[in-house]
MARTIGU-393921 format. One record per residue (C-alpha): residue in three letters; x, y negated, z; residue number from 1. Coordinates in Angstrom, 1 decimal, m for minus. Each point is the difference from the previous one (the first is absolute). Example, Ala and Ser with C-alpha at 12.3 -4.5 7.8 and 13.67 -1.06 7.14 Angstrom:
BEGIN
<nuse:ala | px:12.3 | py:4.5 | pz:7.8 | lovex:1>
<nuse:ser | px:1.4 | py:m3.4 | pz:m0.7 | lovex:2>
// end
This chain:
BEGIN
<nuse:unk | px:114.9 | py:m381.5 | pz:33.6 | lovex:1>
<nuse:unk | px:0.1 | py:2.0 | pz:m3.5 | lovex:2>
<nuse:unk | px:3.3 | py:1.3 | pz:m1.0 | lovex:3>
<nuse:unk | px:1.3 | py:m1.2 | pz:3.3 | lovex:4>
<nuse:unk | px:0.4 | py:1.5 | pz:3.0 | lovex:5>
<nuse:unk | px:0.8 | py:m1.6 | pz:3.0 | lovex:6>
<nuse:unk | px:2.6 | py:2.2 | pz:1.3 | lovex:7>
<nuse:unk | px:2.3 | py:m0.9 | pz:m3.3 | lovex:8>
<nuse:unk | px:m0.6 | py:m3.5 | pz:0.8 | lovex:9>
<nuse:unk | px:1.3 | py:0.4 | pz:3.4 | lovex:10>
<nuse:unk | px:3.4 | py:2.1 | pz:m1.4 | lovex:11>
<nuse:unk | px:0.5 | py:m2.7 | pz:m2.1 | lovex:12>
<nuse:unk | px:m0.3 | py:m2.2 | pz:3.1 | lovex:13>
<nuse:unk | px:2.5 | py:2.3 | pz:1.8 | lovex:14>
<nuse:unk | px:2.4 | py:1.1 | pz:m2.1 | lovex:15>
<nuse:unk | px:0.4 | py:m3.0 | pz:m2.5 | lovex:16>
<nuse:unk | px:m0.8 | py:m3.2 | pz:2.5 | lovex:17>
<nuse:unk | px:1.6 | py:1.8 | pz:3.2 | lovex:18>
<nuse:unk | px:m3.3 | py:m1.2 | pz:1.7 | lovex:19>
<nuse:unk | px:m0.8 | py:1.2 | pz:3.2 | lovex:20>
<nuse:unk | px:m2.7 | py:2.7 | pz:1.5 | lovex:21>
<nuse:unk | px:m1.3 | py:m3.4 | pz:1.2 | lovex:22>
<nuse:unk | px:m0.2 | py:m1.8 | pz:m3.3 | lovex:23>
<nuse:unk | px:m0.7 | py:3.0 | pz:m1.9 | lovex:24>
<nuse:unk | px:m3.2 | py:0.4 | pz:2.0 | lovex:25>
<nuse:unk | px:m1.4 | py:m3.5 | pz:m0.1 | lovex:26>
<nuse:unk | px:0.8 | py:m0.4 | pz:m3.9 | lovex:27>
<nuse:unk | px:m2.2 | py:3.1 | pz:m0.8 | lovex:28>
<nuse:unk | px:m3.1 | py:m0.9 | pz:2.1 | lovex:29>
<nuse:unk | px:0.3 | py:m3.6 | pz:m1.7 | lovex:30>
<nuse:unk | px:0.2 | py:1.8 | pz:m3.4 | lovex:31>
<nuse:unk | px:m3.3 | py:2.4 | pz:1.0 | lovex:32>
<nuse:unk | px:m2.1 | py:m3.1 | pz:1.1 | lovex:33>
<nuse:unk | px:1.5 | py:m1.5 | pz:m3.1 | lovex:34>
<nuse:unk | px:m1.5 | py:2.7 | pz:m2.1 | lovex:35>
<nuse:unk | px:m3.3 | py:0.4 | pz:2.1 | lovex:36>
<nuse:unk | px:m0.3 | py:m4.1 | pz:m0.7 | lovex:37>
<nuse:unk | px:0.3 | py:0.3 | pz:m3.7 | lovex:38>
<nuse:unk | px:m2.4 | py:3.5 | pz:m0.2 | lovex:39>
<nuse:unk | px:m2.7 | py:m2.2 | pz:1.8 | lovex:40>
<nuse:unk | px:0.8 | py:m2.8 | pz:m2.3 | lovex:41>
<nuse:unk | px:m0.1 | py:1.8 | pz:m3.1 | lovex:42>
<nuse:unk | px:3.4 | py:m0.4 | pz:m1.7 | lovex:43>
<nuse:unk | px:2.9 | py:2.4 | pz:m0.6 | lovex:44>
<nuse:unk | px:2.9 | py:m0.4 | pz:2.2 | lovex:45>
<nuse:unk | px:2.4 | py:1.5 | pz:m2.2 | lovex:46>
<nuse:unk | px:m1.0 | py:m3.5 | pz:m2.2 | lovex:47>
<nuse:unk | px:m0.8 | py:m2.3 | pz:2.4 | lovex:48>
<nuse:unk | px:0.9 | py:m3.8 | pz:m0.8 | lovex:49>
<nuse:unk | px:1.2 | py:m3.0 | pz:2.5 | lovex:50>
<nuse:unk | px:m3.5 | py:m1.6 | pz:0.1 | lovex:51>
<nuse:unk | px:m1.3 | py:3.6 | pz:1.9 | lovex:52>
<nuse:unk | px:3.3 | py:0.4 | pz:2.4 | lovex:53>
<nuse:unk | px:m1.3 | py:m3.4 | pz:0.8 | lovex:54>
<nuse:unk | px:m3.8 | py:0.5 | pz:0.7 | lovex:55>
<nuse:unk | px:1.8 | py:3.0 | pz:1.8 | lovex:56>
<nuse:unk | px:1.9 | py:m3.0 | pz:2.5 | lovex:57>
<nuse:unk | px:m2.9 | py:m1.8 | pz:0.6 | lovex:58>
<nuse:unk | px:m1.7 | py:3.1 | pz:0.9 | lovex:59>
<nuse:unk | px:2.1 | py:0.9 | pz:2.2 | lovex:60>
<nuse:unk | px:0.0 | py:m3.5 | pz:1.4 | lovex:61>
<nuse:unk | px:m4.1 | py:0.0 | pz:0.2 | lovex:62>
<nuse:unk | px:m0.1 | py:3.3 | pz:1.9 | lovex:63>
<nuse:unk | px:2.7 | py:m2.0 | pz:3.1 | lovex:64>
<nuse:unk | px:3.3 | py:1.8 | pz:m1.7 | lovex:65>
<nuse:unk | px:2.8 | py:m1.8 | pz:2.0 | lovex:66>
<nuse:unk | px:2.6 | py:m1.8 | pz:m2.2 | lovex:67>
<nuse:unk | px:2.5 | py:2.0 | pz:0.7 | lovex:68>
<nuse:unk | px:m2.2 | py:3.1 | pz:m0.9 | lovex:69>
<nuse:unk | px:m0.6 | py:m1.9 | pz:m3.3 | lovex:70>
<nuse:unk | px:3.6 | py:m0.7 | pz:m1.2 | lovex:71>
<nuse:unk | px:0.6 | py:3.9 | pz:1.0 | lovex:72>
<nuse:unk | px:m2.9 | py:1.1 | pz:m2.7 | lovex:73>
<nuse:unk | px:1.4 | py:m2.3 | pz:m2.6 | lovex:74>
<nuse:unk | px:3.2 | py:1.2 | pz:0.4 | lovex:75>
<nuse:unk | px:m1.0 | py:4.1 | pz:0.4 | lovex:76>
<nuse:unk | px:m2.0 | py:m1.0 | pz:m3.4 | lovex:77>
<nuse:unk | px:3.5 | py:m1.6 | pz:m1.7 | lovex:78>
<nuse:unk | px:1.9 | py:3.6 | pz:1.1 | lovex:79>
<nuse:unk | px:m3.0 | py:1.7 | pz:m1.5 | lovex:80>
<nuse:unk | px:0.0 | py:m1.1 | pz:m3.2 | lovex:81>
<nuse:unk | px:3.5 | py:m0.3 | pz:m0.8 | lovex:82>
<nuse:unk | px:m0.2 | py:3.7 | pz:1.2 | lovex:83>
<nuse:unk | px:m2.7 | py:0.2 | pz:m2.8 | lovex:84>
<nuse:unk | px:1.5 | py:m1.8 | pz:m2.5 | lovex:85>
<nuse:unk | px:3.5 | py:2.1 | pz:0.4 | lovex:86>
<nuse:unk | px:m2.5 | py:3.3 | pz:m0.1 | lovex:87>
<nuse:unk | px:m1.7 | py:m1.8 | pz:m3.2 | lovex:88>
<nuse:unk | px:m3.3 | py:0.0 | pz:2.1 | lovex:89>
<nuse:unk | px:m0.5 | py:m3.9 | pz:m0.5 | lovex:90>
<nuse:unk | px:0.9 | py:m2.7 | pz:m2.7 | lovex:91>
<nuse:unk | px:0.9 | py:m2.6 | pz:2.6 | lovex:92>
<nuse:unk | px:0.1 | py:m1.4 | pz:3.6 | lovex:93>
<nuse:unk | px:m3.0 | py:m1.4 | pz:0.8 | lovex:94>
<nuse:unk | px:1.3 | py:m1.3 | pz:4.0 | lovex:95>
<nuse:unk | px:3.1 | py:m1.0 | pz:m1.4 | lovex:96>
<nuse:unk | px:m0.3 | py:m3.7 | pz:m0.3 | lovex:97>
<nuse:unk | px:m2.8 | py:m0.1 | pz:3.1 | lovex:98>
<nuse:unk | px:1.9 | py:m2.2 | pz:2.5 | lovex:99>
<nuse:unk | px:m1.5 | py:m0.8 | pz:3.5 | lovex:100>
<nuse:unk | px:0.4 | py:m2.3 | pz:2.4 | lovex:101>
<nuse:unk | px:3.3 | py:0.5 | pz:2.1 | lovex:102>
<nuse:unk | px:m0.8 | py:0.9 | pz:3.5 | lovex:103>
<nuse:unk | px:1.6 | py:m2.4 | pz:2.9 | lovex:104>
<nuse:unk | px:2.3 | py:2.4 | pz:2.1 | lovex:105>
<nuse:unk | px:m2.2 | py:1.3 | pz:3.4 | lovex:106>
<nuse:unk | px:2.8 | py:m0.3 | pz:2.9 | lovex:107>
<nuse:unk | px:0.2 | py:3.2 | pz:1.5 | lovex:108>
<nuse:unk | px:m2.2 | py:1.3 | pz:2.4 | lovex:109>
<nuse:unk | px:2.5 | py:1.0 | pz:3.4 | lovex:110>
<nuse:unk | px:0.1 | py:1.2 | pz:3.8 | lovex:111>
<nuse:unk | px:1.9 | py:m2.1 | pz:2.5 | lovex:112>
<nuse:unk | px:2.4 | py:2.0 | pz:2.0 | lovex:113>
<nuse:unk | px:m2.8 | py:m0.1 | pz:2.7 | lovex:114>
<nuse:unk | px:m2.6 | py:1.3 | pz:m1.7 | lovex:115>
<nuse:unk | px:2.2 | py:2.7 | pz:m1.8 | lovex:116>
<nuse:unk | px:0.7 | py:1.4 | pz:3.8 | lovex:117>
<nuse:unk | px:m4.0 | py:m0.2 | pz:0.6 | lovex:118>
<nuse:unk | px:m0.6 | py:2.1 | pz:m3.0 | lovex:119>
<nuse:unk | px:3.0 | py:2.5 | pz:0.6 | lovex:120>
<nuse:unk | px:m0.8 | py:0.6 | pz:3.5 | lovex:121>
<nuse:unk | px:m2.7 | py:2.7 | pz:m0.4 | lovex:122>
<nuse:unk | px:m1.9 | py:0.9 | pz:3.1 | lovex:123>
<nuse:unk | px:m0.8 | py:3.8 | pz:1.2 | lovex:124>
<nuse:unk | px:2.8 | py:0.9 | pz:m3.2 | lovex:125>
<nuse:unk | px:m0.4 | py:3.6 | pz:1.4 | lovex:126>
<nuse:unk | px:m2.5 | py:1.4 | pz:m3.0 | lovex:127>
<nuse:unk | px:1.9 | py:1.5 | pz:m2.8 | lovex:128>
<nuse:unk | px:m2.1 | py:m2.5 | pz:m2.2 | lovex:129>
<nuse:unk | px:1.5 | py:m3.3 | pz:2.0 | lovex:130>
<nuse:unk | px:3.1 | py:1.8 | pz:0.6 | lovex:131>
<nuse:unk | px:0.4 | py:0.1 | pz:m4.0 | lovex:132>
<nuse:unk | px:m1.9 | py:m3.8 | pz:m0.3 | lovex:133>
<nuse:unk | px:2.9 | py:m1.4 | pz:2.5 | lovex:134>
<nuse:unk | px:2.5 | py:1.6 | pz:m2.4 | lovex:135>
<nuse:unk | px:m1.2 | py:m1.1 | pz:m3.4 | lovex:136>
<nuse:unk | px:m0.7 | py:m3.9 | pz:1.3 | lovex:137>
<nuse:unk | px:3.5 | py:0.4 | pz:1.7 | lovex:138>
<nuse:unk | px:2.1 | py:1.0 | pz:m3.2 | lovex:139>
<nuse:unk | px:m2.3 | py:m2.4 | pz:m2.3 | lovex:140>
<nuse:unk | px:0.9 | py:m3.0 | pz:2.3 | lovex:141>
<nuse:unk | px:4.0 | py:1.4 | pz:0.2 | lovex:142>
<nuse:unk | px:0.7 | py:0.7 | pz:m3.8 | lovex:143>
<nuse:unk | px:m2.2 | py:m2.1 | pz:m1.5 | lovex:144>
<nuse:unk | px:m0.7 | py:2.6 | pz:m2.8 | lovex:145>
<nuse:unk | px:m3.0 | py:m0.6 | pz:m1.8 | lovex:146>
<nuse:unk | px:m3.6 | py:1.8 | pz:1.0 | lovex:147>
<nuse:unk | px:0.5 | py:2.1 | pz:m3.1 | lovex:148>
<nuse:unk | px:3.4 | py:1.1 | pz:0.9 | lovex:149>
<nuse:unk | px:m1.0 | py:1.1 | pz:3.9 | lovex:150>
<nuse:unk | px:m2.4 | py:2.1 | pz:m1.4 | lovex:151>
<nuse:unk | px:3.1 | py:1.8 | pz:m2.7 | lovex:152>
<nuse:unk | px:1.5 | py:0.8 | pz:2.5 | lovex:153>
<nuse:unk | px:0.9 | py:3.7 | pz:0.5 | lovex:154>
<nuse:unk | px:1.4 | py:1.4 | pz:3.4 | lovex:155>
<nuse:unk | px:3.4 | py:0.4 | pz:m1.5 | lovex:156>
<nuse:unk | px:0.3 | py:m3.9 | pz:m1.0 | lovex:157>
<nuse:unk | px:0.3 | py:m1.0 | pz:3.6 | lovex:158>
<nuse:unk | px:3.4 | py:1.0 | pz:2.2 | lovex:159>
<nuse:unk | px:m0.9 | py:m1.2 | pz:3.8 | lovex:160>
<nuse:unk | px:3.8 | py:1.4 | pz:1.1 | lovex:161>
<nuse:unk | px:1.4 | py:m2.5 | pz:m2.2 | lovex:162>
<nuse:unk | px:m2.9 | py:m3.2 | pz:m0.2 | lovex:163>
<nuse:unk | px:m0.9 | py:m0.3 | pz:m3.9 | lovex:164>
<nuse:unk | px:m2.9 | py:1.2 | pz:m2.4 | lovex:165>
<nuse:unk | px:0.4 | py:0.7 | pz:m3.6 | lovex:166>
<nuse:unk | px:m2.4 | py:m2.4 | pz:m1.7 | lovex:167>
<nuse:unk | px:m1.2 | py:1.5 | pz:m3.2 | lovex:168>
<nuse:unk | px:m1.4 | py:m3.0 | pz:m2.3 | lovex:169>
<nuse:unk | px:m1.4 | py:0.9 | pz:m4.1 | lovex:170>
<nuse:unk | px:3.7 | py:m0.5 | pz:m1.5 | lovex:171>
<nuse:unk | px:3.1 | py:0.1 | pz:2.9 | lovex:172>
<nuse:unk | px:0.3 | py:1.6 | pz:3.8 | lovex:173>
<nuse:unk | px:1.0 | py:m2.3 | pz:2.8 | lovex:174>
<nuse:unk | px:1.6 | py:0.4 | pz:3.3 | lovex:175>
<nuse:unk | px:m1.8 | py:m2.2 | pz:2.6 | lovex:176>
<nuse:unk | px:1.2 | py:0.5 | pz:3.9 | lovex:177>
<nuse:unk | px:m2.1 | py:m0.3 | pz:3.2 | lovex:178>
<nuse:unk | px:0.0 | py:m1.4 | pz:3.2 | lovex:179>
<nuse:unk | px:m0.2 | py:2.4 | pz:3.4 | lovex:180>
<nuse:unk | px:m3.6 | py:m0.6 | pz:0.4 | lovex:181>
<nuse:unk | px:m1.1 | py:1.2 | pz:m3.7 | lovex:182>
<nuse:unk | px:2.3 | py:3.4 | pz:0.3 | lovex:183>
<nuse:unk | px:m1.3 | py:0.0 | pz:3.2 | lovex:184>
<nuse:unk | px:m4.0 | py:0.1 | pz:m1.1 | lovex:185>
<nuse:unk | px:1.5 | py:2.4 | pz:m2.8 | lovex:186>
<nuse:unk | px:1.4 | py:2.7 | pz:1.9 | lovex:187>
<nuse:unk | px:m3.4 | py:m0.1 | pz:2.5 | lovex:188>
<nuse:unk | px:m2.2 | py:m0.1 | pz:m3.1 | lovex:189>
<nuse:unk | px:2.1 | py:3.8 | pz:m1.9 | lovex:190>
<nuse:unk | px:0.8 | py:1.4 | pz:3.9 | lovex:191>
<nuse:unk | px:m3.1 | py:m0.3 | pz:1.4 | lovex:192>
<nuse:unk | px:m3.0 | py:m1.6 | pz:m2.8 | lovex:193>
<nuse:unk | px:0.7 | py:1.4 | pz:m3.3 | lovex:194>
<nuse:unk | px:0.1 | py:3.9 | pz:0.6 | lovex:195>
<nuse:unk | px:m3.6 | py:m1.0 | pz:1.4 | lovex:196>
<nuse:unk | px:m1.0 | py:m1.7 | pz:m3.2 | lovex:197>
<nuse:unk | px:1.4 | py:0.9 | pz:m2.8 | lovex:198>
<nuse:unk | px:m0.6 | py:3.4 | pz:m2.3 | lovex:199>
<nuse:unk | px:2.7 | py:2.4 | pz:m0.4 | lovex:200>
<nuse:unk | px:0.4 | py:m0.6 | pz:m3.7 | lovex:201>
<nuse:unk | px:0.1 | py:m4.0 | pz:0.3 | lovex:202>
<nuse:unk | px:3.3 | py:m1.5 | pz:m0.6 | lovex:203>
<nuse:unk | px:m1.6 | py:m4.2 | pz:0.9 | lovex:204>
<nuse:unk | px:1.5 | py:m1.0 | pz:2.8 | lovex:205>
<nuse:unk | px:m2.9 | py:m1.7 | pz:1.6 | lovex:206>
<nuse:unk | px:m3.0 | py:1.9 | pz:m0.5 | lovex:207>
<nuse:unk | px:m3.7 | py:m0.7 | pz:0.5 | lovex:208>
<nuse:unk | px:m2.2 | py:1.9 | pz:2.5 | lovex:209>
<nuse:unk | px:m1.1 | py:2.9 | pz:m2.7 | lovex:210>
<nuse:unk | px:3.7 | py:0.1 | pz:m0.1 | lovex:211>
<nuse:unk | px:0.8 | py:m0.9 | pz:m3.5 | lovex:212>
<nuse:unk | px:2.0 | py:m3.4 | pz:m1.7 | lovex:213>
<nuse:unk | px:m1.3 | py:m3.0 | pz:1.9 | lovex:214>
<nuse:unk | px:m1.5 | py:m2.6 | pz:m2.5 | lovex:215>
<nuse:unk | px:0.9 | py:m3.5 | pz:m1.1 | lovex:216>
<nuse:unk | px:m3.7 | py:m0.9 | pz:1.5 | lovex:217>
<nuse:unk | px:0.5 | py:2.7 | pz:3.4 | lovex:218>
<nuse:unk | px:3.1 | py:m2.4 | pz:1.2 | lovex:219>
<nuse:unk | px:m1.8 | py:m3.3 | pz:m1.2 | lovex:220>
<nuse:unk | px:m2.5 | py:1.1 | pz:2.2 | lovex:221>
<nuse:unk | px:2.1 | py:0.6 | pz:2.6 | lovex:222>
<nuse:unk | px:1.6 | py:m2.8 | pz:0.2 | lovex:223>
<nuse:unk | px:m3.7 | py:m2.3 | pz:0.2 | lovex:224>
<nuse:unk | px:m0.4 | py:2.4 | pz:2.7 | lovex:225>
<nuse:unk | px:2.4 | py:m1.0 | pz:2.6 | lovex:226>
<nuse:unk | px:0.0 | py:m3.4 | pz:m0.8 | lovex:227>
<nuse:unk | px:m3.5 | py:m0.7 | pz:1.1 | lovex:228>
<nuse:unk | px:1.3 | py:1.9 | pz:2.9 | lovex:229>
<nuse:unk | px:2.7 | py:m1.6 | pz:0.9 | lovex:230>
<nuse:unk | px:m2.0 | py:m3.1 | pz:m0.5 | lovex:231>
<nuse:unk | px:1.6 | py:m1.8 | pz:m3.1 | lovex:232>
<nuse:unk | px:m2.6 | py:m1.8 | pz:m1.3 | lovex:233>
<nuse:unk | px:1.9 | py:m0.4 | pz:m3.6 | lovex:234>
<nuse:unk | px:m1.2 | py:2.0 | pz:m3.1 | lovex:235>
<nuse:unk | px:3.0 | py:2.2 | pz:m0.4 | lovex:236>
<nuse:unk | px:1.4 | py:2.9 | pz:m2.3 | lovex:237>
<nuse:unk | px:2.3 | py:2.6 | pz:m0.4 | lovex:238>
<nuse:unk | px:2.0 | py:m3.2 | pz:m2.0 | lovex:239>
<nuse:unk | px:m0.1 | py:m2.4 | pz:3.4 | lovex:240>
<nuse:unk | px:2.4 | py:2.3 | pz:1.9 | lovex:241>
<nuse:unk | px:2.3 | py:0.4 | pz:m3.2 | lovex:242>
<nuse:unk | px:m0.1 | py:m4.5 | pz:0.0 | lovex:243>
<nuse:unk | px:0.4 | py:0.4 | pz:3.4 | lovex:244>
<nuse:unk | px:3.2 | py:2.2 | pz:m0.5 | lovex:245>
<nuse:unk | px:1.6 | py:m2.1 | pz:m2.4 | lovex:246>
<nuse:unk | px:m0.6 | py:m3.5 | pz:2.1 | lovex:247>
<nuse:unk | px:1.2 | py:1.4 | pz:3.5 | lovex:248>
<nuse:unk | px:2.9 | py:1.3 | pz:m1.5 | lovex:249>
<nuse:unk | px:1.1 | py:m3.6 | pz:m1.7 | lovex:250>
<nuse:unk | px:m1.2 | py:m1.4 | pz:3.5 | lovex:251>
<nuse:unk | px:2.6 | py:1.7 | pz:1.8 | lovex:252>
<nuse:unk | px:2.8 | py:m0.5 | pz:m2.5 | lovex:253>
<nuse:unk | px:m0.1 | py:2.9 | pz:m3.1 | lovex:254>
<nuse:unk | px:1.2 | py:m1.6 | pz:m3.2 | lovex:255>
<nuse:unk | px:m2.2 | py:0.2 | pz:m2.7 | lovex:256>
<nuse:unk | px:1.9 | py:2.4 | pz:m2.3 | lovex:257>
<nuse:unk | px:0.2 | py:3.4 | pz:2.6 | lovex:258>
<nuse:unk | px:m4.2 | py:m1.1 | pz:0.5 | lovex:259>
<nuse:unk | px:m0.2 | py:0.4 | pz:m3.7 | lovex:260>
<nuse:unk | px:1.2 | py:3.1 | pz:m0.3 | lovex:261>
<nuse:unk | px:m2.1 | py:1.5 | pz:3.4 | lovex:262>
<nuse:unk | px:m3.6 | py:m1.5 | pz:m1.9 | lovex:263>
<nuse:unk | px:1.0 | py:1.7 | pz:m3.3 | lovex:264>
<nuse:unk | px:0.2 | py:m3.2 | pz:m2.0 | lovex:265>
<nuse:unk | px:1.3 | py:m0.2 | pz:m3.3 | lovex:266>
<nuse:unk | px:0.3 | py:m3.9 | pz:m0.4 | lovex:267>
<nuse:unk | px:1.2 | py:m1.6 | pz:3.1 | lovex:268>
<nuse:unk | px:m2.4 | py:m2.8 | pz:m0.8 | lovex:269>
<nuse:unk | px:m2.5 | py:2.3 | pz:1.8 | lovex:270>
<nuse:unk | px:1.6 | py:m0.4 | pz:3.0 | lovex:271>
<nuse:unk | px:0.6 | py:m3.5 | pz:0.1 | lovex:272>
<nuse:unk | px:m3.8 | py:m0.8 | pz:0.3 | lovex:273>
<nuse:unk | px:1.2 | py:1.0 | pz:3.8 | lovex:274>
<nuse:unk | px:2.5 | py:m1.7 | pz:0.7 | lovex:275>
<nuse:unk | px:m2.3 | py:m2.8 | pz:m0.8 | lovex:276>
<nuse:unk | px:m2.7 | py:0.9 | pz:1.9 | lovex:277>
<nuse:unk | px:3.0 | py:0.2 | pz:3.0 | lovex:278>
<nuse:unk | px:1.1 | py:m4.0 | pz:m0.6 | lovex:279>
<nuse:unk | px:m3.9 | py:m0.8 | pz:0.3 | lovex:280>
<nuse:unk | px:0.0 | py:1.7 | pz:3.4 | lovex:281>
<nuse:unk | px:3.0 | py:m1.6 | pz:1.3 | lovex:282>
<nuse:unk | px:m1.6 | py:m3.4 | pz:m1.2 | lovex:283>
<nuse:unk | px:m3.0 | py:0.9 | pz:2.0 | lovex:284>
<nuse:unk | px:1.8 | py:0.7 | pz:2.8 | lovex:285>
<nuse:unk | px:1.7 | py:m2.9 | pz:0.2 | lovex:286>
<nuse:unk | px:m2.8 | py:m1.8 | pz:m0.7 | lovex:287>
<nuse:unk | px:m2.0 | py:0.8 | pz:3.6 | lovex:288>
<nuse:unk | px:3.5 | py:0.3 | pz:1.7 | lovex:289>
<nuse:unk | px:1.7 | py:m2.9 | pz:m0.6 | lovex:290>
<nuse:unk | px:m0.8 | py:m3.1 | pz:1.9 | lovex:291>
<nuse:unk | px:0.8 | py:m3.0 | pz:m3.3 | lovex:292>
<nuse:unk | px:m1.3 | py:2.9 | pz:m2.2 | lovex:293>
// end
């Protein structure tokens, strides 16, 4: 992109918007395939008008872009180019008026209480690598921290005397406690896994097995892993056991405010998504219990 380099771009995202690594990555590679799109098409991005950001949509639609991948790009290209137009790189906002459908809210994707204890209950967890795989899946599933926020970790964020990690998010630190098994899985995973793994300089707290910061896509991986071995025959993510987190919790009585604050949300219109998803269950419940249901 001339006069542009994507590392301003992504300061800008950083240090004005307060975006996260997350968001920062995924608005840059939708602003590079932007740019590759318009070199191939022949026009200048730095000019580009509403009738090519829309070719650009159904292009992305032609080639099986997901809608939710599609409202993302529209809206990476609306930060772009106000970023452009405050640097005096572009007259106007060509995504600006570009609405899209709105997508119907997916339920969340989650782990009964019996499945959760199938995929937590690792065989032969005698390896240094299961040893640390017990431990990550165990604190995921007891803090309900996000993916990206396990992997932040460093080995002074966690306390196992006292039950709590120190949950670093893009803008604020949190204090989320665990449960006896997670602390557990922890102090096996630094006494007996970790001095195995990790490199001497690393400061990650879980590490991968060339012993440096395990990825967003090592734990995702992970986490398919012992599902198909514990036989759960649902497409899960690293996202399922955070759902899963959240509804258990309401199941068995946590108000909705001190969930809130353990997820990291901002609005607690976040969290109530669960405790609908909760009154559905109960319905269902009742449904094939009751006799007159």
């Amino acid at each position: 992109m001339k006069n542009l380099t994507m590392s301003q771009f992504a300061q800008y995202l950083k240090d004005t918007k307060k975006a996260s690594a997350n968001t920062v990555q995924a608005y840059c590679r939708d602003a590079k395939a932007f740019a590759s799109y318009a070199s191939d098409e022949g026009f200048d991005i730095f000019s580009a008008n509403k009738s090519q950001v829309l070719d650009y949509v159904i292009h992305m639609q032609k080639n099986g872009k997901s809608d939710a991948s599609v409202m993302r790009a529209v809206s990476s290209l609306r930060t772009l180019y106000t970023y452009l137009m405050i640097n005096s790189k572009a007259k106007s906002n060509p995504a600006a008026d570009i609405k899209l459908p709105k997508q119907e809210k997916k339920t969340p994707d989650f782990l009964t209480c019996e499945e959760i204890n199938a995929l937590l209950n690792i065989e032969d967890a005698n390896s240094a690598r299961a040893i640390r795989d017990k431990a990550m899946l165990e604190v995921m599933y007891a803090s309900g921290i996000r993916a990206s926020e396990l992997i932040a970790l460093r080995t002074n964020d966690v306390d196992t005397e006292l039950g709590y990690l120190r949950c670093r998010a893009s803008s604020s630190v949190r204090i989320v406690p665990l449960g006896k098994s997670a602390v557990s899985a922890l102090v096996a995973y630094l006494k007996h896994a970790r001095p195995c793994l990790a490199l001497e300089s690393e400061s990650a707290l879980f590490v991968n097995c060339s012993g440096s910061a395990m990825s967003r896509q090592g734990f995702w991986k992970i986490v398919k892993e012992y599902a198909t071995k514990a036989g759960i025959a649902k497409d899960i993510t690293p996202r399922t056991l955070r759902n899963s987190f959240a509804l258990h919790m309401l199941e068995n009585g946590a108000d909705l405010a001190s969930i809130q604050e353990m997820l990291g949300h901002k609005d607690i219109s976040s969290t109530q998504m669960y405790a609908l998803l909760a009154r559905n269950q109960i319905r269902e419940v009742y449904n094939k219990a009751h006799p007159r249901a």
